[in-house]
N, C-alpha and C positions, 0 to 999 in steps of 0.2 A: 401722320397717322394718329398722333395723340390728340388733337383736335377732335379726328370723326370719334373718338372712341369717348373724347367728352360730351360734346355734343349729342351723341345717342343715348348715353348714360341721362343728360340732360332734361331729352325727351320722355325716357321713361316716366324719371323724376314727376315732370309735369303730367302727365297722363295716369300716374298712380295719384297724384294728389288733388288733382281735378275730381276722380272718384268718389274721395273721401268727403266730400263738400256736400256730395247729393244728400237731400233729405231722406232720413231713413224712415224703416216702416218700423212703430211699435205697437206693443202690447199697453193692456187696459191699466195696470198696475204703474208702470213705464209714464204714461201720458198723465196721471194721477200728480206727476211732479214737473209737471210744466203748463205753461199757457197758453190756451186754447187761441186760435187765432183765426176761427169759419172752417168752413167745409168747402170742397173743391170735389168734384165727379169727373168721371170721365167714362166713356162710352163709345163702340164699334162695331164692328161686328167680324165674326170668327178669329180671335185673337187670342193666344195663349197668355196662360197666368203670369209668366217673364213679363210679357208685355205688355200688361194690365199695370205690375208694379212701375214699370218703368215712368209710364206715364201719368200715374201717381206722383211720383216725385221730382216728374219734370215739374207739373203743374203744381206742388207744391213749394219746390224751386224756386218757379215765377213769380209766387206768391212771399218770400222772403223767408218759408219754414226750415225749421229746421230736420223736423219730424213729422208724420202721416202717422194717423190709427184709422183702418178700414173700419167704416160703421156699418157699411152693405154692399154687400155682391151677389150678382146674379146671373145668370148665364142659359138665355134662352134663343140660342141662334144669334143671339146677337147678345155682348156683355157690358155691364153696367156696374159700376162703383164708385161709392161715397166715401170718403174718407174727412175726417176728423184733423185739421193742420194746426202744430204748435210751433212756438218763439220759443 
């Protein structure tokens, strides 16, 4: 029994600190103090704001960022945003 009850504690573990990894989204002030490293878009259609950011920070993820700042978003049946990624 103390096994499963490590092992699950383990898992949490892992699954909270995986989280923490994602690149976050900042503000203008915030980005001011780090280095710009390109812009990344991303684009769908009928998609809630959740899942606008999400894929923001996958894609800046992929890209090595650490942090995202939205430059534009749009949302006309189908949505659209540019973000700003930093190191």
């Amino acid at each position: 029994m103390k096994i499963k009850t490590t092992l699950a504690a383990f898992s949490l573990l892992s699954v909270l600190s995986f989280g923490s990894f994602a690149a976050q989204s900042i503000d203008a002030p915030q980005a001011e103090k780090l280095h710009s490293a390109g812009t990344i878009t991303v684009s769908g259609v009928g998609t809630a704001p959740s899942d606008i950011r999400q894929a923001l920070s996958a894609k800046a993820d992929a890209k090595g960022a650490t942090a995202y700042r939205v430059i534009e978003a749009r949302s006309e049946g189908n949505f659209h945003a540019t973000a700003e990624i930093y190191k």
